[in-house]
C-alpha positions as CSV (number, residue, x, y, z in Angstrom):
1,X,-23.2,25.7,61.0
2,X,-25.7,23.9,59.1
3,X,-25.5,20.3,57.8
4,X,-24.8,21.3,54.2
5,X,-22.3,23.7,55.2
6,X,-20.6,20.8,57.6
7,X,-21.3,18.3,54.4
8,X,-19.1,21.2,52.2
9,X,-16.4,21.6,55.3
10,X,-16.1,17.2,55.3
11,X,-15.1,17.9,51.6
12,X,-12.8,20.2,51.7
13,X,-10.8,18.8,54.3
14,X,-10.8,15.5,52.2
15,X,-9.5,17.8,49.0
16,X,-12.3,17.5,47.0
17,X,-14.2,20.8,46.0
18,X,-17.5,19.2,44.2
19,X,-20.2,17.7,44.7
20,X,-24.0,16.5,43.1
21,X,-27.4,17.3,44.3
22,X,-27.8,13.9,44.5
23,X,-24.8,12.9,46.6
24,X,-25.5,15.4,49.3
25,X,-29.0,14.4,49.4
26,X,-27.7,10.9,50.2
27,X,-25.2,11.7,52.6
28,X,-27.4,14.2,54.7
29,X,-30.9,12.0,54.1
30,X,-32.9,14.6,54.7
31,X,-35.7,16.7,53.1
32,X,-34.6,17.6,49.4
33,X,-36.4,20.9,49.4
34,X,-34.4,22.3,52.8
35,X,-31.0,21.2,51.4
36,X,-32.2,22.9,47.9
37,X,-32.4,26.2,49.7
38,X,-29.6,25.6,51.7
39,X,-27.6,25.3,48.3
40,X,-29.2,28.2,46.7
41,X,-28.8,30.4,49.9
42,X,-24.7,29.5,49.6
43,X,-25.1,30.4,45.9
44,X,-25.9,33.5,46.7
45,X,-23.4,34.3,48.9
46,X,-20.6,32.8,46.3
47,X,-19.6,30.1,48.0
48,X,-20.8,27.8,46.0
49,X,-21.3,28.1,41.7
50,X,-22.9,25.1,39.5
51,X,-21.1,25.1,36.2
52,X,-24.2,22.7,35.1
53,X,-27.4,21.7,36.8
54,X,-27.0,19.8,39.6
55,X,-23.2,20.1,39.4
56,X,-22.1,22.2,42.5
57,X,-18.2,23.8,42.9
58,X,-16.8,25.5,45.8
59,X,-15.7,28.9,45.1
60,X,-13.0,29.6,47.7
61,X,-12.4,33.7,48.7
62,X,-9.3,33.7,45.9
63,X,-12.4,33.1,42.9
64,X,-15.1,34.9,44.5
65,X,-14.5,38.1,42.1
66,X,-15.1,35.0,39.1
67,X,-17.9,33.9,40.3
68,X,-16.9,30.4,39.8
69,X,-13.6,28.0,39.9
70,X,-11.6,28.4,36.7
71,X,-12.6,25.9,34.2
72,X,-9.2,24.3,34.3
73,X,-10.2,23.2,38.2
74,X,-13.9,22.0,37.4
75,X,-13.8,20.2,33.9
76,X,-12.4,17.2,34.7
77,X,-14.4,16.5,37.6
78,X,-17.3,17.8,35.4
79,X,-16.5,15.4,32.5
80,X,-16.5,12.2,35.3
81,X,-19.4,13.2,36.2
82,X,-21.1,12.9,33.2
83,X,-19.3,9.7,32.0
84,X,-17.8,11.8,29.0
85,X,-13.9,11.5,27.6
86,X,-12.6,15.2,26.7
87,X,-9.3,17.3,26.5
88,X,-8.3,20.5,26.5
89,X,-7.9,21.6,22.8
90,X,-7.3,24.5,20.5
91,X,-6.2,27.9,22.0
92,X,-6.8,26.6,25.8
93,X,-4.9,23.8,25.4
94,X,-1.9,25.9,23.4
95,X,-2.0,28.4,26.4
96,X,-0.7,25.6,28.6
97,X,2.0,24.8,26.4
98,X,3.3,28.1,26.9
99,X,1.8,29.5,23.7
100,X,0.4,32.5,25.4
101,X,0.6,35.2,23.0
102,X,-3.2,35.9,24.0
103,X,-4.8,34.4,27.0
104,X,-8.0,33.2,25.5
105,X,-11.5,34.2,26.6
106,X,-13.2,30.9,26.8
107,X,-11.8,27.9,27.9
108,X,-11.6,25.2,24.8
109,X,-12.5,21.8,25.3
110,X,-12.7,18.9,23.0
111,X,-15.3,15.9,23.4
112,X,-17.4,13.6,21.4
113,X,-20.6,14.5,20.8
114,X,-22.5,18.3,21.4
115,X,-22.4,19.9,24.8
116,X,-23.6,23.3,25.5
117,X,-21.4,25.9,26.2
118,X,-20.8,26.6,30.0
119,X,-21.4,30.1,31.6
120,X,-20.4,30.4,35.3
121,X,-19.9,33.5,36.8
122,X,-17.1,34.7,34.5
123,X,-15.5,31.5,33.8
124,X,-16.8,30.7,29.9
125,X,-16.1,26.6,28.1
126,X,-17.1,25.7,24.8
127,X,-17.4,22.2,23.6
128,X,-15.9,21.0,20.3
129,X,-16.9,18.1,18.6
130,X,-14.6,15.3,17.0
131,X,-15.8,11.8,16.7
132,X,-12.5,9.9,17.1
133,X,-11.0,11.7,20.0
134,X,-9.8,8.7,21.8
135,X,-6.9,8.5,18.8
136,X,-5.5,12.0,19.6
137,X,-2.4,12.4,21.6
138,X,-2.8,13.5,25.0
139,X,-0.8,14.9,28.2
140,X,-1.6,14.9,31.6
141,X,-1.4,17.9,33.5
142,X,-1.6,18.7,37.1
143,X,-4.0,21.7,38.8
144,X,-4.3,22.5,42.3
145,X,-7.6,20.4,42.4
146,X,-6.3,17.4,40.3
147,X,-5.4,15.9,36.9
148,X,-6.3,17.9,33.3
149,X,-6.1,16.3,30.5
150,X,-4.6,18.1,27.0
151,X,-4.1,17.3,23.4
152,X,-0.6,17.2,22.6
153,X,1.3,20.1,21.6
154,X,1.5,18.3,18.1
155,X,-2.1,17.4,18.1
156,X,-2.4,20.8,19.4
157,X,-1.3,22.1,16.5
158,X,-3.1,19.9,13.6
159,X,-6.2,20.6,15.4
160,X,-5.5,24.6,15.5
161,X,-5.4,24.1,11.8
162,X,-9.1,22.5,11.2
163,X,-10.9,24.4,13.8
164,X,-9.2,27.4,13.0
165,X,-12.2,29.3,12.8
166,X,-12.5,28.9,16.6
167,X,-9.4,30.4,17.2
168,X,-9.5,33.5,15.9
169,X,-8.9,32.7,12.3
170,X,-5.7,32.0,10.1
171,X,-4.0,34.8,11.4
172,X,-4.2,34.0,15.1
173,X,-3.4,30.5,14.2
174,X,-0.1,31.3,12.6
175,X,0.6,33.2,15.3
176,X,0.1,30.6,18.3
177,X,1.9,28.3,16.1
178,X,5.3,30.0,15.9
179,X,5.6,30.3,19.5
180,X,3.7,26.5,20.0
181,X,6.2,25.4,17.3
182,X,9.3,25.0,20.4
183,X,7.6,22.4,21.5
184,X,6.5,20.4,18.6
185,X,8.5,17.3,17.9
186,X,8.8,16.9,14.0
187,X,7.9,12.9,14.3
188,X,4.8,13.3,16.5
189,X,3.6,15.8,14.2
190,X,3.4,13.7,11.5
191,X,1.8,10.8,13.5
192,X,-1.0,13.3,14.4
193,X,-1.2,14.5,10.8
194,X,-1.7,10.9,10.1
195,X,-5.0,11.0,11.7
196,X,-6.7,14.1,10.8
197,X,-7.9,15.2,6.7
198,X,-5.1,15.2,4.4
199,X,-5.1,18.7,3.9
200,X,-5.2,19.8,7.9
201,X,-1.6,18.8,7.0
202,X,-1.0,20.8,3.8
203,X,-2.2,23.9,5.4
204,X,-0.2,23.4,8.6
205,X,3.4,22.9,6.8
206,X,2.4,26.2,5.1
207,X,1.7,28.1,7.6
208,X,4.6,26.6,9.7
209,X,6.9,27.9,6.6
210,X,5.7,30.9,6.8
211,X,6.4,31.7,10.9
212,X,10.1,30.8,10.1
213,X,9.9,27.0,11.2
214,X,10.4,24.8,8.3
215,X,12.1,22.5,10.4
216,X,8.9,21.2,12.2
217,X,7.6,21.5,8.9
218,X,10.1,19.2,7.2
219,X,8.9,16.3,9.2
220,X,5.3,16.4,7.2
221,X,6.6,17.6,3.8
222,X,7.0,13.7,2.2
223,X,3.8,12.8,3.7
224,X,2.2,15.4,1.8
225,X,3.9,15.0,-1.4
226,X,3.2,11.2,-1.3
227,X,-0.4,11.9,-0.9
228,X,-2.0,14.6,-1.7
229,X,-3.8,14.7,-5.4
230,X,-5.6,17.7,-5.3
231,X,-4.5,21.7,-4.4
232,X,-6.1,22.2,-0.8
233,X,-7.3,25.8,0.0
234,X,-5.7,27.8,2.3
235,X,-8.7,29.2,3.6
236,X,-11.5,26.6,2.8
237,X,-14.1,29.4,3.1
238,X,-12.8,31.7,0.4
239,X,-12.6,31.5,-3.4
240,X,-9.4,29.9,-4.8
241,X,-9.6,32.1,-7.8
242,X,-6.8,33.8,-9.0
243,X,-4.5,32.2,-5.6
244,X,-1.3,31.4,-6.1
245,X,0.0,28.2,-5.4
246,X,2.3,26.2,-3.0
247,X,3.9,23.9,-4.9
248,X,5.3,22.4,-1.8
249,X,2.8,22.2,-0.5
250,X,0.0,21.8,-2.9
251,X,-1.8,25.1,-1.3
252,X,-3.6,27.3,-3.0
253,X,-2.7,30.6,-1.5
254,X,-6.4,32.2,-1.7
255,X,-6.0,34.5,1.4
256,X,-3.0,36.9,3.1
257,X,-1.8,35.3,6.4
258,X,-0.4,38.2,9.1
259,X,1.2,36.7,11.8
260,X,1.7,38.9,15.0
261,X,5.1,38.2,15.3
């Protein structure tokens, strides 16, 4: 066995399944070329995958046919590598609340700033952007290789509302939210509405009305009614013209919303 593949064995039997260029480099102290090949020669064989440069993963025999961990076993690791704070968001992060009425394709992930997406083997991560991430509501969850972090399923939700775009539209969005709705608590909803755009929240008790749950809706109906001024759009994309309106919840109804119930 070579010295990389006895540096990737001390690892594994110390539970950790990643590693840097750098920190094998260091640890073996030997010539950065050899343990390149090395690398690339286990790469090949799909041992190892590198979800970004320099970033390696072991890929045990049970991921092989992904060519890569799944996302939920690298991310974190990934995201203390690079010093960055993130969650799991949007349809990836509704999936673990047992919102599963589709098993999304790409693994959703919210952070600060712009990151490029992630292609590894099969295993796909997008990056969304919001600035004041630290304020969401988060849950820790556990994987076989550590800790994930989550938004909330009531943060969850808001944020399925203003991204909905990147999961699969209005339609999709009503429909994760009837199912992600059993696990909403009426009171943290409203103190995630609090942070997000006014009308993130007049779109959400909508749509909530509509899939049959106007009790987690109640929660953000005086809210709503104290605030908002001005009609928000259903869909913020399409005309208003001719839309009816939600008078409870100052909506204009510019678009037909089909759940998959």
């Amino acid at each position: 066995m070579g010295a990389v593949s006895q540096y990737i064995q001390g690892l594994l039997q110390r539970g950790r399944h990643h590693f840097t260029t750098e920190e094998v480099v260091t640890a073996l102290g030997g010539d950065r070329s050899a343990i390149s090949r090395a690398l690339l020669r286990l790469k090949h064989k799909g041992e190892l995958a590198t979800p970004q440069k320099g970033f390696f993963v072991v890929v045990p025999p049970e991921y092989r046919s992904l060519g890569c961990l799944p996302a939920e076993q690298f991310v974190p690791q990934l995201m203390e590598n690079v010093r960055e704070q993130y969650y799991v968001a949007l349809l990836s992060a509704a999936e673990l609340h047992g919102a599963a009425h589709q098993r999304p394709q790409r693994f959703q992930v919210m952070v600060r700033k712009p990151r490029a997406s992630i292609e590894c083997g099969s295993v796909a991560v997008d990056f969304h952007v919001r600035s004041d991430l630290a304020r969401v509501s988060t849950v820790v969850m556990n994987t076989p290789r550590g800790h994930l972090r989550v938004s909330s399923p009531e943060a969850t939700a808001v944020e399925l509302i203003g991204y909905a775009k990147h999961a699969g539209g209005l339609d999709n969005v009503a429909t994760v939210l009837s199912e992600l709705a059993e696990s909403i608590s009426p009171s943290n909803l409203l103190e995630e509405a609090r942070k997000a755009p006014l009308a993130w929240a007049q779109r959400l008790g909508f749509l909530l009305d509509l899939v049959g749950r106007s009790d987690v809706a109640d929660g953000l109906l005086h809210f709503v009614g104290d605030r908002a001024r001005r009609v928000a759009p259903l869909d913020a994309g399409s005309s208003r013209t001719g839309a009816r309106r939600s008078e409870r919840w100052r909506v204009a109804v510019n678009v037909d919303v089909e759940p998959d119930l």
